[in-house]
N, C-alpha and C positions, 0 to 999 in steps of 0.2 A: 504494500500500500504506500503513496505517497500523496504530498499535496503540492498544488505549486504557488510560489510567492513571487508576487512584481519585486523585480529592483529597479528604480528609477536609473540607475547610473546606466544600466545595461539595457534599458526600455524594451525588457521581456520578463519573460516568467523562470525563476531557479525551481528546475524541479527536486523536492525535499522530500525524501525517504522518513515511513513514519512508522516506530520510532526510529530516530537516529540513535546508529550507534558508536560511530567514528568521524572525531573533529580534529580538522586540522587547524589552527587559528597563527595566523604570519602578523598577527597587529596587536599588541600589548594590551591594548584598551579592551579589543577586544577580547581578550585569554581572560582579564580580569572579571571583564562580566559574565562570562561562559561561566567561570567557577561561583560566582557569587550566588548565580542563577541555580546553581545545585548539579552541573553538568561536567563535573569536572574531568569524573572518574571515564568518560567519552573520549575526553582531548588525547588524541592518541600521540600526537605533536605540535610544534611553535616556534616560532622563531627565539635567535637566542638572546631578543630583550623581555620576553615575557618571563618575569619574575615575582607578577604580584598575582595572586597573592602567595605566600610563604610557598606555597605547594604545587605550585607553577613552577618553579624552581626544576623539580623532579622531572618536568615532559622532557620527551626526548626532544632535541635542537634541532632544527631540519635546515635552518638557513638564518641568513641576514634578513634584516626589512626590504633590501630588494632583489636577493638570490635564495636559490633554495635547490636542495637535494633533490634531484626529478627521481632520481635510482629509487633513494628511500620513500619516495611520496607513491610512485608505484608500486611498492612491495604495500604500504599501507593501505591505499585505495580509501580513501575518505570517503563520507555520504557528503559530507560540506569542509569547503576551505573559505575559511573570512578574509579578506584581504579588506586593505583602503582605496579611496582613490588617491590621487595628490601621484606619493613619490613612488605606488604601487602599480599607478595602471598600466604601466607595461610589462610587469610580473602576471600582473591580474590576466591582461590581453595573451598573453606565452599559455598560461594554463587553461584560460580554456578551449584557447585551438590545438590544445595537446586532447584536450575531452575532458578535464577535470570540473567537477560542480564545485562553482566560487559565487558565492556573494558578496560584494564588495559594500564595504561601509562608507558613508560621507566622512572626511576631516569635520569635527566640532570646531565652528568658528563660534563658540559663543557655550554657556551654560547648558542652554537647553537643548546644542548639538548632542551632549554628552548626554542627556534625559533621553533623548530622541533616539540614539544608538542601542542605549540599552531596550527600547522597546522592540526596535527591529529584529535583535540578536533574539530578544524573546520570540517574535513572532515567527523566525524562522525555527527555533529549537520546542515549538508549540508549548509553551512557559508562560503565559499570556501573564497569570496570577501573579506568578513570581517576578515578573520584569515586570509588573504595574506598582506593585508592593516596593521593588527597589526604587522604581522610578518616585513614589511617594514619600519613601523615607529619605532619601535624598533631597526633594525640593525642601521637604520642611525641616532640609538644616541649611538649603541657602536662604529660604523665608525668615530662619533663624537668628540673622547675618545682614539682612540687606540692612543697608545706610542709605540709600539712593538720593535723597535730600539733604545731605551733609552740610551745612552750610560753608565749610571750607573747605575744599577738595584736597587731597596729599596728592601732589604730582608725584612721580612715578617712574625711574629709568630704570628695563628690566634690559638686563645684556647675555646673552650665552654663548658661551666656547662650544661651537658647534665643528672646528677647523679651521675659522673664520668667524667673527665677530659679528654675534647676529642680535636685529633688538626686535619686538615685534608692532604691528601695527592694528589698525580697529578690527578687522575680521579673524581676530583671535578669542580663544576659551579664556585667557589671559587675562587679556586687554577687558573682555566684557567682567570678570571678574572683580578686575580691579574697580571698575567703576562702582556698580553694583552696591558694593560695600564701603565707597564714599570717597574713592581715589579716583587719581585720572594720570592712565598711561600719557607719559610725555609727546607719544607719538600716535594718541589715538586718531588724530586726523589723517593715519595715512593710511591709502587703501589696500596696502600689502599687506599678505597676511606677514612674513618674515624678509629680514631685507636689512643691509649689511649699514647703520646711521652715520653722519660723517660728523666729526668730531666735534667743528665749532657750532653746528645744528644742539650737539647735546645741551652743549653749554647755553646758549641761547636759550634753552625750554627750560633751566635752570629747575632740573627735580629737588624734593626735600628728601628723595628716599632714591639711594642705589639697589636692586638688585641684583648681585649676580650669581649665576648657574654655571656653575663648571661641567664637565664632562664626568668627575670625580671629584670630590672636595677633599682638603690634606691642609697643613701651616703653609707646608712648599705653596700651594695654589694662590692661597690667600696672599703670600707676600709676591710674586709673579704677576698678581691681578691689580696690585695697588703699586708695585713697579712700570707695569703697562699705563698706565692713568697718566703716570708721571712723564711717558715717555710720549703719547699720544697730543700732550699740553694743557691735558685732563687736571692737573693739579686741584682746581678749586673743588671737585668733585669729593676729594679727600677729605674735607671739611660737613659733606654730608653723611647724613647717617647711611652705614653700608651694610646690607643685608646679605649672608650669603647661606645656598641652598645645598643639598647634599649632592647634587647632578639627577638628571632625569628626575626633576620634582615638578616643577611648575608646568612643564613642556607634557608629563605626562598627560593624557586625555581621559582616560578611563574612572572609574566612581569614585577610585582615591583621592582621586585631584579634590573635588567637593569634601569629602571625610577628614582629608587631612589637610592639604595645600591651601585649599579657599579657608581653613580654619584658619591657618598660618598666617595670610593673607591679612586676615579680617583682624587679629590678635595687632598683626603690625603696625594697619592704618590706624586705630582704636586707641593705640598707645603714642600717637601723634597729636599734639592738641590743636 
């Protein structure tokens, strides 16, 4: 028996085996909400950033976020592979003119991207309950949180070592976060989602809050990233308060972001007077 689900990205129907019994998932956010949703013990593999939650750890690795084991995924034989679109869709376009069943998720540009995912992952893994239920407990810890009328906004410069110096713009999970809760991204006017900022532009939006994301956080990092500043003619910036993340924190998109990061978030603007 199976049922079939529209995906907009692919403007057809994924036909989905019912019950599933073998997940492949290549996008983090998604692995996180596969297991929250109670489906864990399915995921037969993942890529090798899906590490949340604790027990994701344990899938087998099949690939990067944009290569993957074709040997292994054929000996596997999934009922479903979750991919993204953005930096996936030509992993995505590779598998399924190989024949493999993918359904690709949207990037969350904003809070309710991330509410909106976990409904679909529901809807395709027939979870309806449980991915409404998460969907519910989660808003009402951003409902929790919202500041949206702040009378003073905390500007906001978030940076991440991506390989390259990256900050983000309005059509980010991020940037709507930040607002949300009574801040405002430095560079919420710009329509990029990511996008590498030029230096004297920083200075100019003159933020009250730095944060930065390293790839890994270490003392080494921290003093390499306040050497950078100095070297960039960033110096005033060193006079702001400087926030830094453990890597793949804020950039994460999946339910943790809201649970943990948006708490993060909220706790920093809130201690700003």
């Amino acid at each position: 028996m199976s049922i079939k689900v529209y995906n907009p990205f692919l403007d057809d129907y994924v036909q989905i085996p019912k019950p599933i019994k073998s997940i492949v998932s290549l996008d983090p956010a998604a692995t996180e909400t596969i297991f929250l949703l109670g489906f864990g013990d399915r995921v037969k593999a993942t890529d090798a950033f899906s590490y949340r939650p604790e027990e994701a750890r344990k899938t087998l690795k099949i690939g990067s976020y944009t290569h993957v084991n074709l040997e292994l995924l054929e000996i596997i034989k999934p009922d479903i592979i979750f991919t993204t679109t953005g930096a996936q869709k030509e992993l995505t376009k590779k598998l399924l003119n190989l024949g493999f069943n993918v359904y690709p998720l949207p990037i969350p540009t904003s809070l309710s991207g991330i509410l909106n995912n976990i409904l679909l992952i529901g809807n395709v893994l027939n979870a309806g309950f449980e991915s409404r239920k998460l969907y519910v407990d989660l808003s009402n810890i951003i409902y929790s949180k919202i500041d949206f009328y702040r009378k003073k906004r905390v500007k906001i410069y978030v940076e991440f070592e991506l390989g390259s110096i990256i900050t983000i713009g309005f059509p980010t999970h991020i940037s709507d976060a930040i607002y949300v809760l009574g801040g405002s991204n430095i560079f919420d006017d710009v329509s990029d989602a990511y996008f590498t900022p030029k230096d004297e532009e920083i200075l100019c939006r003159d933020p009250d809050i730095v944060i930065y994301e390293p790839k890994r956080l270490s003392e080494d990092e921290k003093t390499r990233f306040y050497k950078r500043l100095e070297k960039r003619g960033l110096t005033p910036l060193l006079n702001k308060r400087i926030f830094f993340t453990k890597g793949d924190y804020l950039a994460h998109m999946g339910p943790s972001f809201i649970t943990d990061s948006f708490i993060w978030l909220s706790s920093l603007i809130k201690s700003f007077p």
